[in-house]
N, C-alpha and C positions, 0 to 999 in steps of 0.2 A: 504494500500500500504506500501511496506517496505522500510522505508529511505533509501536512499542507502547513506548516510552519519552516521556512526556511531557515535553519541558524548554522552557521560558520562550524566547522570545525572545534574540536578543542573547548575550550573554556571562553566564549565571547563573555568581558566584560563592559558595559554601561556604566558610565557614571553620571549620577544625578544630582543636583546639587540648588543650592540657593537659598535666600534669607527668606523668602516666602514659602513658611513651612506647611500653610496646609496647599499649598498650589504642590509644592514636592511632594508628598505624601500622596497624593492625587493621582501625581503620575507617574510612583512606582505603584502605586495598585492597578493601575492600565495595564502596566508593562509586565506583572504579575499574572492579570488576566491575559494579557495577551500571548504568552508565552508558555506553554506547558513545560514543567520543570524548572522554572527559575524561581532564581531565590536571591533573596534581599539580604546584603551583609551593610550595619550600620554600624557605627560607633558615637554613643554619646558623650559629647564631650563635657555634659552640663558639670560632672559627677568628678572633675580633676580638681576641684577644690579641696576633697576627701581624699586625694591622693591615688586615683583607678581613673581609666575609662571602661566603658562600659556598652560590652561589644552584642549583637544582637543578630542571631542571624533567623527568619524567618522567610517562609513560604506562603501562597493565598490564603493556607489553610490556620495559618497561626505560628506562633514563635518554633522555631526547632532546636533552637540552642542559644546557649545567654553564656558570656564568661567576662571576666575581667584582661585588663592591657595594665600594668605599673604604667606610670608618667616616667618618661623616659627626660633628664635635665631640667624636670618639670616645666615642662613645655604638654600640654596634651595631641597638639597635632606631630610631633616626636612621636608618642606613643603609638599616633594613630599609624604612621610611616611604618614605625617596627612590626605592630600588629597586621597589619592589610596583607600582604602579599603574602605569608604563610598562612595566611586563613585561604586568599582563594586559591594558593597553592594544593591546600588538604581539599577543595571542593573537588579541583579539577582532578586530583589523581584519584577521588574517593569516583566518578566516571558516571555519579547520579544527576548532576546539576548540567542542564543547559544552557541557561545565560546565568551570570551572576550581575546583578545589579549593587550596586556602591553608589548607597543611599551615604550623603554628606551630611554631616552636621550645621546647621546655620549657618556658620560664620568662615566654613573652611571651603576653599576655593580651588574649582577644577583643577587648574593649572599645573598645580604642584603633586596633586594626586595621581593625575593622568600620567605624569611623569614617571610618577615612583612604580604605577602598576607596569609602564612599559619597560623599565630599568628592572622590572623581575622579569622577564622574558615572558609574560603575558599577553594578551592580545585585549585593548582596546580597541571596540567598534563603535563607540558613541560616547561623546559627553554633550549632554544636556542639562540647561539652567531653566531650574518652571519658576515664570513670573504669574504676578495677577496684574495687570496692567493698570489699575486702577492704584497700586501701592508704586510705579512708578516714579514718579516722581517725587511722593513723600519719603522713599530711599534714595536718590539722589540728592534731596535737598537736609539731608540729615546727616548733619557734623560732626555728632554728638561720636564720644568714643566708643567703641567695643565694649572696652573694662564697664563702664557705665552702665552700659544695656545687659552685662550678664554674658554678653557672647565673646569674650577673649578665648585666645586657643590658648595663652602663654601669659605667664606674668608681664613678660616685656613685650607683651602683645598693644601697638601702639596706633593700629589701621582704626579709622570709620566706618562708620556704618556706610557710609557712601562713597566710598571709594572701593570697599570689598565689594556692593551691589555691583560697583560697575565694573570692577573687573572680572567677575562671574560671569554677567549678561554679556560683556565683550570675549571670550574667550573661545564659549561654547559655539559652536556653528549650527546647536540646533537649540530652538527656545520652547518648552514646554507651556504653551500658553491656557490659563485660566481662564474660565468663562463667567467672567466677572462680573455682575448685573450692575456693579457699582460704574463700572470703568464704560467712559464716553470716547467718543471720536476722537478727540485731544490727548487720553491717555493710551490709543492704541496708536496711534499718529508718532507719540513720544515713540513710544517702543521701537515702532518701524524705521524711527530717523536714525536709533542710536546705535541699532544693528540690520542695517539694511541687507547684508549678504545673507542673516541668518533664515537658515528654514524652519520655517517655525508651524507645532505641530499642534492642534487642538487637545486638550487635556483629555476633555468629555464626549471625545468622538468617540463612537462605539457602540458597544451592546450596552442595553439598560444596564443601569445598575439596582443595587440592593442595598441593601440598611442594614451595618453590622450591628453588634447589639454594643458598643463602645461610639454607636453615632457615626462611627466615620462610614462614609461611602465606597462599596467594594464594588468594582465593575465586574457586570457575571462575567465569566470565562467564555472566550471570542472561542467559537466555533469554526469564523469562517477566514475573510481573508484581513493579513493585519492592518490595526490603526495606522494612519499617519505617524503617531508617534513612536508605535515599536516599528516600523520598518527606518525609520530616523537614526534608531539605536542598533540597530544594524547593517546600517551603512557602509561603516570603515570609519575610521580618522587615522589620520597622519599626526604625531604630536612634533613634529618638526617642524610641520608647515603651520600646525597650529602655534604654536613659537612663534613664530619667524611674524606673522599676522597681526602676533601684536607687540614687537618689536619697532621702536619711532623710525627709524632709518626705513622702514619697508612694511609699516603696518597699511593693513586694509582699513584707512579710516570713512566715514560716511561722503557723501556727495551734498553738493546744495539742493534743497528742498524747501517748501512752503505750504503746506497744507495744514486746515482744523486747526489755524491756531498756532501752530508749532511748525519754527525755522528751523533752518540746518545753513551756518556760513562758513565758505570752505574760503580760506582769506592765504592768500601763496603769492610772497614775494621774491626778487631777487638782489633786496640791499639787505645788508646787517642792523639789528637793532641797536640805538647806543643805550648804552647797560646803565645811564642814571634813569633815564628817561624813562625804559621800560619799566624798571625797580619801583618808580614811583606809583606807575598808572599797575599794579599789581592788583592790588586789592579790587580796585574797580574793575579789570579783565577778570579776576577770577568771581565776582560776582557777577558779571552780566547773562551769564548763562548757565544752566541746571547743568552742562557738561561739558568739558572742553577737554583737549587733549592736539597732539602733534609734537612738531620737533621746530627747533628756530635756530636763531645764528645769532651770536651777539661778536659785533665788531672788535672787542679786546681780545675774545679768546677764540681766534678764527679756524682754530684745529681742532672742537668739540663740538660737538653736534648735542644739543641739549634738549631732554624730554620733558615736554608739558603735558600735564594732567591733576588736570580740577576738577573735585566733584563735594557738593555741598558745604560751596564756601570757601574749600579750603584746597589750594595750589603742591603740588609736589615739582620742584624742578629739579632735576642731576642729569650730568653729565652720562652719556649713552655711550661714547667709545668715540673715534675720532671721525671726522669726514671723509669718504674715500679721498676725496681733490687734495688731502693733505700727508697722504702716505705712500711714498715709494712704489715704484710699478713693482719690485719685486714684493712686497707686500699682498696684495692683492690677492695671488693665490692662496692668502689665509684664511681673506674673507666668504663667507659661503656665498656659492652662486646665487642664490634668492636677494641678499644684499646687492650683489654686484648688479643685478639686471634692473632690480628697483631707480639705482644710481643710472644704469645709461637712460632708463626712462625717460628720466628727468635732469640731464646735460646739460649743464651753461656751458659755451664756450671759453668763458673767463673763468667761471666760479665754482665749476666744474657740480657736485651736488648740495655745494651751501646753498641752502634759501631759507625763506620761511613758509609754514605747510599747517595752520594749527584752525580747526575745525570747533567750531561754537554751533552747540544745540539746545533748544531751549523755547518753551511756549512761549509768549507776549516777546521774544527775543528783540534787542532795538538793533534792526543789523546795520543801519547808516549812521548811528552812534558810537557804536563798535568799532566800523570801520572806521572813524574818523579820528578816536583813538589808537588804534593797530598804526595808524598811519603816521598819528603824531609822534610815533614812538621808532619809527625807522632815522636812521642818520640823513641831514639834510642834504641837498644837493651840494653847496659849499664842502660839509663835513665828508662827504661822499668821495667827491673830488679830491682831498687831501690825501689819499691812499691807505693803505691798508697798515702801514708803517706808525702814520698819527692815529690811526685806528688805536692802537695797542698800548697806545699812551690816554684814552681817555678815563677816565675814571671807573676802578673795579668794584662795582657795585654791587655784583652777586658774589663776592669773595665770600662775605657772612654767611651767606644762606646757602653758597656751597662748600662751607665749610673748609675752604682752599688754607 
């Protein structure tokens, strides 16, 4: 008889992930129903206060096994690193589980997961982040720290709530989306500006569901052919290229847009910023829009290629690695081809891939306010014409805040 569920080979794992914890929950019971034989390995992180994490591994039918992880340097996503891959190591040689799904903790982010499962010699075929689209932009706009809200992985855990959302929702190539009776045009609009490549897969498509007796919602068991979302999770991913996508030198950032409310300004120059000017208008660029991110050029330090990214309020900028235009042709064959191709894309004849590349998104966004500061923040035509030499002598402004 022929499956009528196609899964890979081996041990395919999924990873599921996000601060919107009943939109995730949501949809690893899709992917539970959707999939005969798969089974949910989670770890909570809630419980490293007490010095454990607290590891869970369940199927449709209900828990099949619970144990403890020690906090490894007391850090709990340590813990989680050591514990992960020998647990889906023991699934996959025990020859009963069909997908393993790696259900995340709140706060812990694809990225570094997907990582560590591929550095066991495991096969990822999907990472997915479930949003409810309607919490949107109340995690983007919230500064507030991790330690705060309860969700740190680590004592020297020092991320936001709003910058862990967005680098979750940016990572994943496919988006678990909630059917959120709260969320309008404006908050689905958001979503689509801030990951426009991703494929994004309906939570509650499917066969009815049913009412466990804990409330939550269990989709009956798909008969026929799979959801949107579990064919999502079996895909394939690439964690290189997924790297590499959200790397400033070579990410896939959004396009310009305008729809329901909510812009998208994709603002790409070819002079250098000067570094008092932009220092100043700081505050006001990282407030003008729910999200921002790219790479820029500041005219004192013409050999670093430096990453922006702002999300609720508050700016991250460092140093990314140098500019191709400023390293030796022997060089070159260090850097990975996805780098190098990004750089001929985008070829000045002078300046070879300095520029500026930094992408503002954002409902009521003021884009010809924006731009008119972006603009007032480049070196003038005067300063411009001095060359690259008086460049170097104007004032280092981001020394402090990069800790030079």
């Amino acid at each position: 008889m022929t499956d009528p569920v196609a899964v890979p080979p081996g041990l395919p794992v999924v990873i599921v992930g996000g601060l919107h914890a009943d939109a995730r929950r949501a949809a690893v019971a899709r992917l539970l129903a959707d999939v005969p034989g798969s089974v949910v390995l989670h770890h909570d992180l809630s419980t490293a206060a007490a010095g454990t994490v607290v590891r869970t591994i369940r199927d449709a039918s209900g828990v099949l096994d619970a144990g403890e992880a020690p906090l490894v340097n007391d850090c709990a996503c340590c813990a989680l690193r050591e514990d992960l891959v020998p647990e889906l190591e023991r699934l996959r040689d025990a020859g009963l589980t069909r997908l393993a799904v790696v259900e995340l903790w709140d706060s812990v982010e694809p990225k570094a997961m997907a990582e560590v499962v591929t550095a066991g010699g495991l096969t990822v075929t999907g990472v997915i982040t479930a949003v409810d689209p309607a919490l949107v932009l109340p995690c983007l706009g919230n500064g507030d720290d991790l330690a705060d809200a309860g969700l740190a992985a680590a004592a020297t855990d020092q991320r936001t709530i709003a910058d862990t959302f967005a680098r979750q929702l940016e990572y994943a190539p496919v988006l678990a989306v909630a059917d959120s009776p709260e969320a309008d045009d404006e908050d689905r609009e958001l979503l689509a500006q801030l990951h426009p490549t991703a494929r994004r897969a309906p939570v509650g498509e499917g066969a009815p569901a049913d009412r466990a007796d804990d409330g939550l919602t269990v989709p009956t068991p798909r008969r026929g052919p799979l959801s949107p979302l579990a064919e999502a999770a079996l895909a394939g991913f690439d964690v290189e290229a997924a790297a590499a996508a959200q790397h400033p030198a070579c990410a896939l950032l959004p396009a310009e847009a305008d729809a329901h409310g909510v812009s998208t300004l994709v603002w790409h120059r070819r002079r250098p910023f000067h570094p008092e000017r932009l220092y100043a208008a700081l505050e006001d660029l990282t407030c003008a829009a729910a999200r921002s991110r790219g790479r820029f050029w500041l005219a004192d330090k013409p050999d670093t290629l430096f990453h922006w990214d702002a999300a609720g309020g508050a700016l991250c900028v460092e140093g990314a690695g140098p500019w191709l235009a400023s390293l030796p042709d022997a060089a070159w064959e260090m850097v990975p081809p996805v780098r190098r191709a990004a750089a001929a894309l985008d070829w000045h004849p002078e300046h070879g891939d300095r520029g500026q590349h930094l992408v503002f998104t954002s409902p009521a966004l003021d884009r010809d306010g924006l731009e008119r500061l972006l603009e007032s923040c480049l070196l003038t035509d005067a300063e411009y014409a001095a060359g690259p030499d008086a460049w170097q002598r104007l004032p280092h402004a981001f020394d402090t805040l990069l800790e030079v």
